[in-house]
BALOBA-1460 file (C-alpha; in Angstrom, 3 decimals):
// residues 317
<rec num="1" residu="x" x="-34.721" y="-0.395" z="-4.175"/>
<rec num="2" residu="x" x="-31.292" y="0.349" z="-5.983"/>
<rec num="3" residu="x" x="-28.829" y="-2.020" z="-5.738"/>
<rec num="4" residu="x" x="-25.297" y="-0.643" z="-4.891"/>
<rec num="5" residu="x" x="-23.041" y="-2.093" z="-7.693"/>
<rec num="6" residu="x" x="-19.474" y="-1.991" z="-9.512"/>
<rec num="7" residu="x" x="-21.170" y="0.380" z="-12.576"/>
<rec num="8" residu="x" x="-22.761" y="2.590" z="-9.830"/>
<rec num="9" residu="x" x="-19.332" y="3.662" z="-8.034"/>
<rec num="10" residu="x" x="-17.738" y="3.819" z="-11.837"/>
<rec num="11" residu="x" x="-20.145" y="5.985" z="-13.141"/>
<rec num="12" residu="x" x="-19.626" y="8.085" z="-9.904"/>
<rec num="13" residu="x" x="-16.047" y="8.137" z="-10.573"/>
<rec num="14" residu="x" x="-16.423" y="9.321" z="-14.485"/>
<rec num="15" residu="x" x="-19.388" y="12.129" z="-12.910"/>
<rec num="16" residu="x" x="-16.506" y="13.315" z="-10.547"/>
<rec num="17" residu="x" x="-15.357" y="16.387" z="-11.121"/>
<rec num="18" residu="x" x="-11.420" y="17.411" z="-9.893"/>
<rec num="19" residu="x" x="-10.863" y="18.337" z="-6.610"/>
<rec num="20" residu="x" x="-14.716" y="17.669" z="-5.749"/>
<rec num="21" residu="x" x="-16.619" y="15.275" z="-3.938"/>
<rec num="22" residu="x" x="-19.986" y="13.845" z="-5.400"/>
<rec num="23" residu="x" x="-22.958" y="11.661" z="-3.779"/>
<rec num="24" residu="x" x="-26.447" y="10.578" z="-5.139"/>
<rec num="25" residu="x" x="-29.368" y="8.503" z="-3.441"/>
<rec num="26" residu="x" x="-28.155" y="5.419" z="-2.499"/>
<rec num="27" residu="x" x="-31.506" y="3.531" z="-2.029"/>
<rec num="28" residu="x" x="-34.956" y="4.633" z="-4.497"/>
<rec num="29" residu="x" x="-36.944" y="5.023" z="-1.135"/>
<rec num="30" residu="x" x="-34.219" y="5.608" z="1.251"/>
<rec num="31" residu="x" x="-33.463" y="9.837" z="1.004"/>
<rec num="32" residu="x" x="-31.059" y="9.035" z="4.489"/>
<rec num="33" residu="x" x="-28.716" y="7.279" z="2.627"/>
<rec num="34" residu="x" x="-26.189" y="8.243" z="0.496"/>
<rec num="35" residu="x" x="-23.310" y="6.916" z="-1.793"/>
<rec num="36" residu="x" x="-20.306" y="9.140" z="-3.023"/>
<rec num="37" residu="x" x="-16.820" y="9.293" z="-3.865"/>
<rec num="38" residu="x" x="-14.238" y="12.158" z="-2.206"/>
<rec num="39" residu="x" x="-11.926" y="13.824" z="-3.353"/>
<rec num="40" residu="x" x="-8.992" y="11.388" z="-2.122"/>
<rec num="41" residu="x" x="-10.609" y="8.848" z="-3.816"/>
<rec num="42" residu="x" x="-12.314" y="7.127" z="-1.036"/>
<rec num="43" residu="x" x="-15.712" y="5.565" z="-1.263"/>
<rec num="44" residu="x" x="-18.605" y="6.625" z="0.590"/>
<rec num="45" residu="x" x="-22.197" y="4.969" z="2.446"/>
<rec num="46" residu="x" x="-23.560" y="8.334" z="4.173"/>
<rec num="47" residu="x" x="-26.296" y="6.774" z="6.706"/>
<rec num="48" residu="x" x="-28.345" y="9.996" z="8.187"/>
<rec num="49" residu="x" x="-28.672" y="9.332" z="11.981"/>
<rec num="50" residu="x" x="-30.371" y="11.117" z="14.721"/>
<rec num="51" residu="x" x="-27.928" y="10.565" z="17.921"/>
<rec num="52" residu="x" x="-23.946" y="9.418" z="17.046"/>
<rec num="53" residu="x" x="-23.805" y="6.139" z="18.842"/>
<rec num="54" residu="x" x="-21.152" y="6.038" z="22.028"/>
<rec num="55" residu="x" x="-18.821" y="3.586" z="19.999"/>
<rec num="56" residu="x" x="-17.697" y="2.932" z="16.132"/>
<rec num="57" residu="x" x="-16.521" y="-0.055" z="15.597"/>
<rec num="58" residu="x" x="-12.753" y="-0.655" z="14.642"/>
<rec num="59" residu="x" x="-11.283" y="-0.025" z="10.916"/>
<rec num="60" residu="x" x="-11.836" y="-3.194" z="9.076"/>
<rec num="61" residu="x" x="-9.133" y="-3.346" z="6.564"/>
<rec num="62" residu="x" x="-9.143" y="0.082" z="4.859"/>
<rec num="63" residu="x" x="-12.950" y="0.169" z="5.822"/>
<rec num="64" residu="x" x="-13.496" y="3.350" z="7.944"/>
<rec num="65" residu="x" x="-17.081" y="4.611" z="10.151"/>
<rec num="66" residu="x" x="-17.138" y="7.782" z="11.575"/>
<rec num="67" residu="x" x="-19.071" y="10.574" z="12.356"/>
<rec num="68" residu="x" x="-19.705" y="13.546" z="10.439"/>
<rec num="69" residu="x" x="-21.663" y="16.446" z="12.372"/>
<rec num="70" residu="x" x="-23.273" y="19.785" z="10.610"/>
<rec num="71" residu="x" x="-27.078" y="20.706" z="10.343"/>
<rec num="72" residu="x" x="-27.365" y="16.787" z="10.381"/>
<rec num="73" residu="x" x="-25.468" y="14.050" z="11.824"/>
<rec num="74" residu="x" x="-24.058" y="11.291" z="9.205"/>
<rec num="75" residu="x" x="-22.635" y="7.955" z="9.928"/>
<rec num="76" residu="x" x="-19.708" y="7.767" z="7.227"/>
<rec num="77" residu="x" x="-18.518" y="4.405" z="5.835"/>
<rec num="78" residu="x" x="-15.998" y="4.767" z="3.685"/>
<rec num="79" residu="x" x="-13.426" y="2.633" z="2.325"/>
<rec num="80" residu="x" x="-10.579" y="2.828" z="-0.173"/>
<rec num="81" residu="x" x="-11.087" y="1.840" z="-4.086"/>
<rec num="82" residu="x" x="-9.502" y="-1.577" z="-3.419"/>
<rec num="83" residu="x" x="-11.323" y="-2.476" z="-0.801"/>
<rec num="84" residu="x" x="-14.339" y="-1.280" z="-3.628"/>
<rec num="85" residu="x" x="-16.039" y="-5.467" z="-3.284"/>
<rec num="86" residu="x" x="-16.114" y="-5.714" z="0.536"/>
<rec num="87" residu="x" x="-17.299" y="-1.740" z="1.054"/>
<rec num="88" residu="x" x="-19.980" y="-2.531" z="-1.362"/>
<rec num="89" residu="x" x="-20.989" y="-6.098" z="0.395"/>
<rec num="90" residu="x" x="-21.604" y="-4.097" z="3.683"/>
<rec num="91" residu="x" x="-23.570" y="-1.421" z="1.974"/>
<rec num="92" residu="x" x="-26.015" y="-3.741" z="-0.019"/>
<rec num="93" residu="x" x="-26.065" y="-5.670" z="3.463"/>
<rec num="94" residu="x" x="-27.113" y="-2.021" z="5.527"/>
<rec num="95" residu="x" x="-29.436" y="-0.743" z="2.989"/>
<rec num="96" residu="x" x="-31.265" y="-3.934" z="3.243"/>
<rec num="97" residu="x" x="-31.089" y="-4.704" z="7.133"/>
<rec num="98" residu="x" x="-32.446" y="-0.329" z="7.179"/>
<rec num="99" residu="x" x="-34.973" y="-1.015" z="4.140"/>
<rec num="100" residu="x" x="-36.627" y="-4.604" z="4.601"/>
<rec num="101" residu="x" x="-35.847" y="-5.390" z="8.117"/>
<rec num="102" residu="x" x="-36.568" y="-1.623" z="9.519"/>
<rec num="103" residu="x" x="-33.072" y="-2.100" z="11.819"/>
<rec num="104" residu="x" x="-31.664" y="1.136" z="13.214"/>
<rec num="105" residu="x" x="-28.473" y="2.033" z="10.803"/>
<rec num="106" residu="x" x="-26.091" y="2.453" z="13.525"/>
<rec num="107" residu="x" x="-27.017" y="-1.185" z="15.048"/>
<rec num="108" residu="x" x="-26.666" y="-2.380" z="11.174"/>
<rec num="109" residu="x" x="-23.204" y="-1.221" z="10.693"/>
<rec num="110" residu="x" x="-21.526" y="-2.392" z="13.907"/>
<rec num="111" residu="x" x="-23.183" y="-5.680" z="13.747"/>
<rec num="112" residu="x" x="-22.570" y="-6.358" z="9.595"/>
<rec num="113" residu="x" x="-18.897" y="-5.299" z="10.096"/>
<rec num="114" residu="x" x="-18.331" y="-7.538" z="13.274"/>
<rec num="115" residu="x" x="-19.892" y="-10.331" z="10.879"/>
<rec num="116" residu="x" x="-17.037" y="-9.301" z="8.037"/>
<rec num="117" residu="x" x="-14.075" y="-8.898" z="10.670"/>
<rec num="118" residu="x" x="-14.939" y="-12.612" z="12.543"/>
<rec num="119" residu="x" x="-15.059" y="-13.602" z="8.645"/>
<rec num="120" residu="x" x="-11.783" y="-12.048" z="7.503"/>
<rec num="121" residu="x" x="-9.741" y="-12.451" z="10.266"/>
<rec num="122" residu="x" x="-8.151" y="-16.051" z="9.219"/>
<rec num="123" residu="x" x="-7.419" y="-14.164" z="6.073"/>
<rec num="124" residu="x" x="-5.161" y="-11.167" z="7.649"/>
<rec num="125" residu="x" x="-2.458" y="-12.860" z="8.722"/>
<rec num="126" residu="x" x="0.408" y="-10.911" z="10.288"/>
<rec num="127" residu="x" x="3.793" y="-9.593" z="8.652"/>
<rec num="128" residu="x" x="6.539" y="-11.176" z="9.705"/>
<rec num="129" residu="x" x="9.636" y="-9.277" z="11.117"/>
<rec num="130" residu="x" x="11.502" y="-9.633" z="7.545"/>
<rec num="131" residu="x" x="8.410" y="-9.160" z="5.358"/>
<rec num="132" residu="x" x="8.121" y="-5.584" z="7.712"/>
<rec num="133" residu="x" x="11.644" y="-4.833" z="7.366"/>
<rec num="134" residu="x" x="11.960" y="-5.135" z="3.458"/>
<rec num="135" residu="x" x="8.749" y="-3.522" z="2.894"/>
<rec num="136" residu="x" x="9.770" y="-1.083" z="5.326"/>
<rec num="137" residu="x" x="13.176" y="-0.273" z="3.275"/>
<rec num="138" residu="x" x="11.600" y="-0.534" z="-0.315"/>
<rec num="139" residu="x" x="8.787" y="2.006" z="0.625"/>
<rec num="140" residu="x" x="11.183" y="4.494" z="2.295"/>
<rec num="141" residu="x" x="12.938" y="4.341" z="-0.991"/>
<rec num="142" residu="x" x="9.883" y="4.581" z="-3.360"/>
<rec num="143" residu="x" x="9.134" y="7.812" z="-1.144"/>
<rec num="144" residu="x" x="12.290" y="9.374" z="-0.791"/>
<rec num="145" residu="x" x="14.604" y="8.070" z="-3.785"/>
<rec num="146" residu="x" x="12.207" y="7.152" z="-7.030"/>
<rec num="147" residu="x" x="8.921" y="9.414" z="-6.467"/>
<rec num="148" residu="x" x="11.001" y="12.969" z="-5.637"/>
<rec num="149" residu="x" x="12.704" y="11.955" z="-9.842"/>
<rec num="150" residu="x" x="10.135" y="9.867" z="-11.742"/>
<rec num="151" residu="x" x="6.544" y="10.978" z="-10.111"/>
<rec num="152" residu="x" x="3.485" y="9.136" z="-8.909"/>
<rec num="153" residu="x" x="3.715" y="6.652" z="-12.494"/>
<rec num="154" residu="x" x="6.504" y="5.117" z="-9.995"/>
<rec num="155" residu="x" x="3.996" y="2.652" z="-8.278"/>
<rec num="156" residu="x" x="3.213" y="1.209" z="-11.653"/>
<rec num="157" residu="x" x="7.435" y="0.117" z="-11.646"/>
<rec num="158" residu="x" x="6.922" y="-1.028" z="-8.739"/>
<rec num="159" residu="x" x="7.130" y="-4.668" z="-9.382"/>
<rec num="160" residu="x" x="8.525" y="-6.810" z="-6.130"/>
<rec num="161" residu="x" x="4.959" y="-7.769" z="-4.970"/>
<rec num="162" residu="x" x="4.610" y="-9.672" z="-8.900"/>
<rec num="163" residu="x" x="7.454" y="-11.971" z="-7.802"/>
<rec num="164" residu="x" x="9.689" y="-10.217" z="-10.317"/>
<rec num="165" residu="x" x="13.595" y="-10.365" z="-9.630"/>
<rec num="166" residu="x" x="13.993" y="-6.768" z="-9.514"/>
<rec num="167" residu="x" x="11.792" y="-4.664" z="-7.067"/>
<rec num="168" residu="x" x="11.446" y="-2.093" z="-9.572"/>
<rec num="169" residu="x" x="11.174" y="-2.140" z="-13.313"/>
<rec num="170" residu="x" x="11.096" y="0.311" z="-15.740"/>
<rec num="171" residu="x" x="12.246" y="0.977" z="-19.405"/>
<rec num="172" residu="x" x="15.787" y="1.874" z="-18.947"/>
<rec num="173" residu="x" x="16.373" y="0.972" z="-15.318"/>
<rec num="174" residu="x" x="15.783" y="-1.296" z="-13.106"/>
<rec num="175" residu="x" x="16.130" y="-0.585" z="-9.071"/>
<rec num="176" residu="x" x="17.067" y="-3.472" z="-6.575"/>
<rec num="177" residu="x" x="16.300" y="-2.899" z="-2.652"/>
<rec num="178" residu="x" x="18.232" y="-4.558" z="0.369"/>
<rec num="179" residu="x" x="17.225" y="-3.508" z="4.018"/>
<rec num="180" residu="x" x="19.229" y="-4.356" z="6.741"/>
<rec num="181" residu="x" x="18.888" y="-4.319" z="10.959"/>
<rec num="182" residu="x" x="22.603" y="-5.177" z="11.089"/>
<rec num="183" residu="x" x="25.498" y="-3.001" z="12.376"/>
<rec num="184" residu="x" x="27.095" y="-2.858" z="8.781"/>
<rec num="185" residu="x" x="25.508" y="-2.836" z="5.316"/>
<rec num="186" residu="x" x="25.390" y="-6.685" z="4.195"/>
<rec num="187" residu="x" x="22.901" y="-8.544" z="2.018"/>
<rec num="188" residu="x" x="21.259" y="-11.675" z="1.522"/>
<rec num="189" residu="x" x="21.282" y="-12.404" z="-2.473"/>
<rec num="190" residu="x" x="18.566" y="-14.987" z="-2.755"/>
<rec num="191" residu="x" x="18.452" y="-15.683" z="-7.054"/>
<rec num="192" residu="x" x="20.938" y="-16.260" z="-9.240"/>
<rec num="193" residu="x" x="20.085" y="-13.606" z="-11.749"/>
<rec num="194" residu="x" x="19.385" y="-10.433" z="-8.727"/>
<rec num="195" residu="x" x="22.341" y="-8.659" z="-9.379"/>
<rec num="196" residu="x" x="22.511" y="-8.972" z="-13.286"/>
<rec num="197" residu="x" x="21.485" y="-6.272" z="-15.158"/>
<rec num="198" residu="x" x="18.960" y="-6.742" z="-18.315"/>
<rec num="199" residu="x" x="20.096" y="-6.306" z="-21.512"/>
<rec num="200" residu="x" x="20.474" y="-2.748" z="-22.719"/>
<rec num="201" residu="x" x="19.211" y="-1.591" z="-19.007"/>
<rec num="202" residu="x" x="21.364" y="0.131" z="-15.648"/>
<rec num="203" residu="x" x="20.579" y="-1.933" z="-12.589"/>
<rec num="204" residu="x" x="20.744" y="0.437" z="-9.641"/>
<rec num="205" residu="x" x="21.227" y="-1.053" z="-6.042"/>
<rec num="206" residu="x" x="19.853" y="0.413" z="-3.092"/>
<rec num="207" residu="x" x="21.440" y="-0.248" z="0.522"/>
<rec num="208" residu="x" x="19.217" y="0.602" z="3.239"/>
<rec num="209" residu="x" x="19.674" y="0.374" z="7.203"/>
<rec num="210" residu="x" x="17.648" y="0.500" z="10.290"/>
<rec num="211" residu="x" x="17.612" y="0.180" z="13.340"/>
<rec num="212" residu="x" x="14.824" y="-1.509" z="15.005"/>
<rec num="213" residu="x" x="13.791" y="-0.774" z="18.803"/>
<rec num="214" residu="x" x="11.001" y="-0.392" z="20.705"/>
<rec num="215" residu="x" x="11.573" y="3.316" z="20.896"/>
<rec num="216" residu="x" x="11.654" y="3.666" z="17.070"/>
<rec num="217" residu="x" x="10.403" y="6.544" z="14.961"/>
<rec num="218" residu="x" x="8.571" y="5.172" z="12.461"/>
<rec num="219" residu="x" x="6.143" y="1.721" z="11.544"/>
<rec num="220" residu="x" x="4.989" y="0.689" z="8.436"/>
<rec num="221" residu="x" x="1.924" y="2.655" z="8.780"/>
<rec num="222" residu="x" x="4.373" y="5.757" z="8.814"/>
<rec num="223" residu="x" x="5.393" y="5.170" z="5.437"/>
<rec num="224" residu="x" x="2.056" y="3.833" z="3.823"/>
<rec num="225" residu="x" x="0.365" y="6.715" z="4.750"/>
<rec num="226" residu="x" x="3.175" y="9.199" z="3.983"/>
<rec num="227" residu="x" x="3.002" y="7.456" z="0.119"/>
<rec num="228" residu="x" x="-0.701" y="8.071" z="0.128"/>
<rec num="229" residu="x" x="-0.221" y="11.919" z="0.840"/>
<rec num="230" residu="x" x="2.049" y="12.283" z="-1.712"/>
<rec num="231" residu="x" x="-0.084" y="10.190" z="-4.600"/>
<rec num="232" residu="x" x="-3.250" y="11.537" z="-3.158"/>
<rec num="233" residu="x" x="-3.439" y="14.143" z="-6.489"/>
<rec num="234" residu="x" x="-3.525" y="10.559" z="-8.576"/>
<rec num="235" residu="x" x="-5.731" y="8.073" z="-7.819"/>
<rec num="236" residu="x" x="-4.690" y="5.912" z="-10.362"/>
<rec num="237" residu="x" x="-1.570" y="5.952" z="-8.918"/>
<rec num="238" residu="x" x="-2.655" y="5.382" z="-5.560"/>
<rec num="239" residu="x" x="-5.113" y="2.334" z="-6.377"/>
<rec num="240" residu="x" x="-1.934" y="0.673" z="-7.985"/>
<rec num="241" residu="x" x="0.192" y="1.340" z="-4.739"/>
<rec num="242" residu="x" x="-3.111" y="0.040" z="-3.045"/>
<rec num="243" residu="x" x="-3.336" y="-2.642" z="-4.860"/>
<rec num="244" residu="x" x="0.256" y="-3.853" z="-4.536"/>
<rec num="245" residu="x" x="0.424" y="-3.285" z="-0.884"/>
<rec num="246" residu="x" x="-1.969" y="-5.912" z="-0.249"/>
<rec num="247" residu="x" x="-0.578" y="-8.298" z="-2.529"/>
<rec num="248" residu="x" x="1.915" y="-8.347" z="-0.311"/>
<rec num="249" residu="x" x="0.180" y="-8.734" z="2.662"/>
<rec num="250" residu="x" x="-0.536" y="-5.187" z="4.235"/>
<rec num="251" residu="x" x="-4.074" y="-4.676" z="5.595"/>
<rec num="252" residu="x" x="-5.555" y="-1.941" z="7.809"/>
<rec num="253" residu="x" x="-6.052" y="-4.531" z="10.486"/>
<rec num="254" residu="x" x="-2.310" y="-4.691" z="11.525"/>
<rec num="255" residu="x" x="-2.779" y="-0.755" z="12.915"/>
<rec num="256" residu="x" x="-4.233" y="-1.863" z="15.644"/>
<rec num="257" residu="x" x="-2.898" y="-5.697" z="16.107"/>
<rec num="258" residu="x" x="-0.151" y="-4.513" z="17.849"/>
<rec num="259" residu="x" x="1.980" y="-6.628" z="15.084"/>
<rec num="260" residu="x" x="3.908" y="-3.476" z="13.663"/>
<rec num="261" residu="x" x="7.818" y="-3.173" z="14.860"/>
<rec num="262" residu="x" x="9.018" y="0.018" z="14.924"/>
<rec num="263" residu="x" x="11.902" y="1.243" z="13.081"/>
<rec num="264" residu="x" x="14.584" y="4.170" z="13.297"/>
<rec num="265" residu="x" x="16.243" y="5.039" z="9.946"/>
<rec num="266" residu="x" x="20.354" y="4.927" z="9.929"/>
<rec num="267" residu="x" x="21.289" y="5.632" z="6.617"/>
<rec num="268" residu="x" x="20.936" y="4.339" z="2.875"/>
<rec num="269" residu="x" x="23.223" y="4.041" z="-0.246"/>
<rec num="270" residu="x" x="23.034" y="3.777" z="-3.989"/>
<rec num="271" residu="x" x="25.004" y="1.793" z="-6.338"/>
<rec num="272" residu="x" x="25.203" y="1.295" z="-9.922"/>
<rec num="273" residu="x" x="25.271" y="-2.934" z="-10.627"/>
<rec num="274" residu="x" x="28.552" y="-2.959" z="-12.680"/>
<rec num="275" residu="x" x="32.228" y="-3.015" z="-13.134"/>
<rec num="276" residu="x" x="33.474" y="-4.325" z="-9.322"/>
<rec num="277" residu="x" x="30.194" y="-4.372" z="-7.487"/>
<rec num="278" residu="x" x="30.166" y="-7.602" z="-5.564"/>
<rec num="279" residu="x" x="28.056" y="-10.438" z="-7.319"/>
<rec num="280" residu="x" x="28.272" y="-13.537" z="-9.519"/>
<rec num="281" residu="x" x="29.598" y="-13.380" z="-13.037"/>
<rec num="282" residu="x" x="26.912" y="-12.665" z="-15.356"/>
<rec num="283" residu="x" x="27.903" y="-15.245" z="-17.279"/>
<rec num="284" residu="x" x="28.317" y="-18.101" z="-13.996"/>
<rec num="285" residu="x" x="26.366" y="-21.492" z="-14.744"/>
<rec num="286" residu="x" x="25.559" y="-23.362" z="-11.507"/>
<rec num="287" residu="x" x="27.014" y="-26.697" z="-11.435"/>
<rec num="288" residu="x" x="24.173" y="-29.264" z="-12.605"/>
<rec num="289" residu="x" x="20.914" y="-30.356" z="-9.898"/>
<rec num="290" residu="x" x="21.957" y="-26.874" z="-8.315"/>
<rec num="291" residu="x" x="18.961" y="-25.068" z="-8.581"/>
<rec num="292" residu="x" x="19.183" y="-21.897" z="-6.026"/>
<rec num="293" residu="x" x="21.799" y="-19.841" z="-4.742"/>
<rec num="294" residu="x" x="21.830" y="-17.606" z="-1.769"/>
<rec num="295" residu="x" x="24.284" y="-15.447" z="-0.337"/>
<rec num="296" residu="x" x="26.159" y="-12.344" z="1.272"/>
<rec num="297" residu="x" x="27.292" y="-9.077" z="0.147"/>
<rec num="298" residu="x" x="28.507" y="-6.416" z="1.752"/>
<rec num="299" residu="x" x="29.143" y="-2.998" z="0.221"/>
<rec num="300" residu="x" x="30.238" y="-0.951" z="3.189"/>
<rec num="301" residu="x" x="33.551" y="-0.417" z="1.349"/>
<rec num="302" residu="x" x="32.221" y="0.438" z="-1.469"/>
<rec num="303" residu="x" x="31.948" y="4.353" z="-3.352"/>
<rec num="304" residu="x" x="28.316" y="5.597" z="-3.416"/>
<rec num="305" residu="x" x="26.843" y="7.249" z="-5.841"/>
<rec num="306" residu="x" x="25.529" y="11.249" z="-5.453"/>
<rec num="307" residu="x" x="22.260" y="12.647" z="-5.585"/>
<rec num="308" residu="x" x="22.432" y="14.179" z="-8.683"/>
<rec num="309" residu="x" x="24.109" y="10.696" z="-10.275"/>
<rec num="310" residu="x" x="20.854" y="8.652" z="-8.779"/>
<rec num="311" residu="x" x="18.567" y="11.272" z="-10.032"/>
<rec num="312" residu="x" x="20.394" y="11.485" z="-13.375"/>
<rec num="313" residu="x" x="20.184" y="7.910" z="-14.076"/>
<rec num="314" residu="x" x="16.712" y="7.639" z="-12.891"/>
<rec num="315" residu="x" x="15.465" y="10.118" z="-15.728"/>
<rec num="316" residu="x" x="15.680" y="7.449" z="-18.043"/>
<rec num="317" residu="x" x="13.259" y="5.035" z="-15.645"/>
């Protein structure tokens, strides 16, 4: 019997051709079972099945099951490539509960993903209400602001989730984000060196507000999957934005928690980090044993820039 491994889904992805999906035997003496990678990236156990069981059981994570009917009905699990390590745990665990232990493969997936969920679920803790909001703000802007100008490379600038001062980083510019629930656009500045532009680099700050209600347009999920639509013709790109969503703390899980505050967008603003824009001097030395700084800005008074300024300076990102 195959084993499903880390060279297997590779040498699936390098066999890929664009735009196409592609599948091969997943088990030597198992012709029901399948393992493939789509189009969008996503990674694939195809389990042939006579009757679709009544129920699925829940997304774990990314991890999907569903049903796929034609000439013959398939039980898909599928997950995304950075979920790669737990979509291959279940599979090895399937093929061998179908192959050696003659289960039924519907049985085996519902039971072997309950196993991983009661597992996980210390793991995939919650977002907090200002974890959701800045994410919230810095992924409307990655969207809306940086992808329309610099393209899908943008998720590998996006550095915030490496604990880096600036939420994104790239050769010539650097982009700070601030989200706000408040009535007027003020800040919390929480290091010393946020507002100070590198050497030789623009620093652009973006404002953004929103309104949080019950009756708000838009979660998280919103603007996750809204990101994956538009980097769906990369998957490099979109493994990276993967990759950093869950560093900082996004899981599928939360969809259905019931843990996701809905927001309403109000408005957002660009600045260029220089000349009167609020902050410390560059050049200010905290007095000695002080060793962090936080405080307020607020730049409702302050001139904008235009579109054409943001996109102009954003060229050179």
């Amino acid at each position: 019997m195959f084993e499903i491994t880390q060279d297997r889904w590779a040498s699936l992805r390098e066999q890929r051709l664009p735009h196409e999906d592609i599948y091969e035997q997943a088990a030597e003496d198992l012709e029901a079972a399948l393992i493939g990678v789509s189009d969008d990236g996503r990674l694939h156990l195809m389990l042939a099945i006579d009757i679709a069981p009544q129920k699925l059981p829940p997304d774990l994570q990314s991890l999907q099951v569903r049903i796929l009917e034609g000439g013959q009905i398939w039980l898909d699990v599928s997950a995304r490539s950075h979920h790669e390590e737990l979509l291959t745990l279940v599979a090895n665990k399937v093929i061998h509960a179908i192959c050696i232990e003659g289960r039924d493969p519907a049985i085996s997936v519902e039971r072997i993903i309950d196993d991983m969920r009661a597992a996980l679920r210390p793991l995939a803790l919650d977002l907090s209400a200002a974890e959701q909001i800045g994410l919230f703000g810095e992924l409307w802007v990655l969207s809306n602001v940086l992808l329309p100008t610099i393209g899908p490379r943008v998720s590998h600038l996006w550095s915030g989730p490496e604990g880096e001062r600036h939420d994104f980083i790239g050769q010539g510019v650097h982009v700070e984000v601030k989200t706000t629930t408040r009535s007027e656009p003020k800040h919390e500045i929480s290091r010393l060196d946020q507002l100070k532009a590198p050497t030789s680099k623009r620093l652009l700050f973006v404002s953004v507000m929103l309104e949080r209600s019950l009756g708000g347009d838009e979660t998280l999920a919103d603007r996750v999957d809204e990101i994956r639509k538009k980097l769906v013709s990369d998957g490099h790109a979109l493994d990276v934005f993967d990759s950093r969503l869950a560093q900082l703390g996004w899981h599928e899980g939360l969809r259905q928690t019931g843990a996701l505050l809905r927001f309403t967008f109000r408005d957002v603003h660009v600045f260029e980090v220089a000349g009167n824009f609020p902050r410390l001097p560059d050049d200010y030395v905290p007095p000695l044993g002080v060793t962090a700084i936080r405080y307020s800005i607020n730049v409702g008074s302050l001139p904008s820039l235009e579109v054409s300024q943001v996109e102009e300076v954003l060229l050179n990102a």
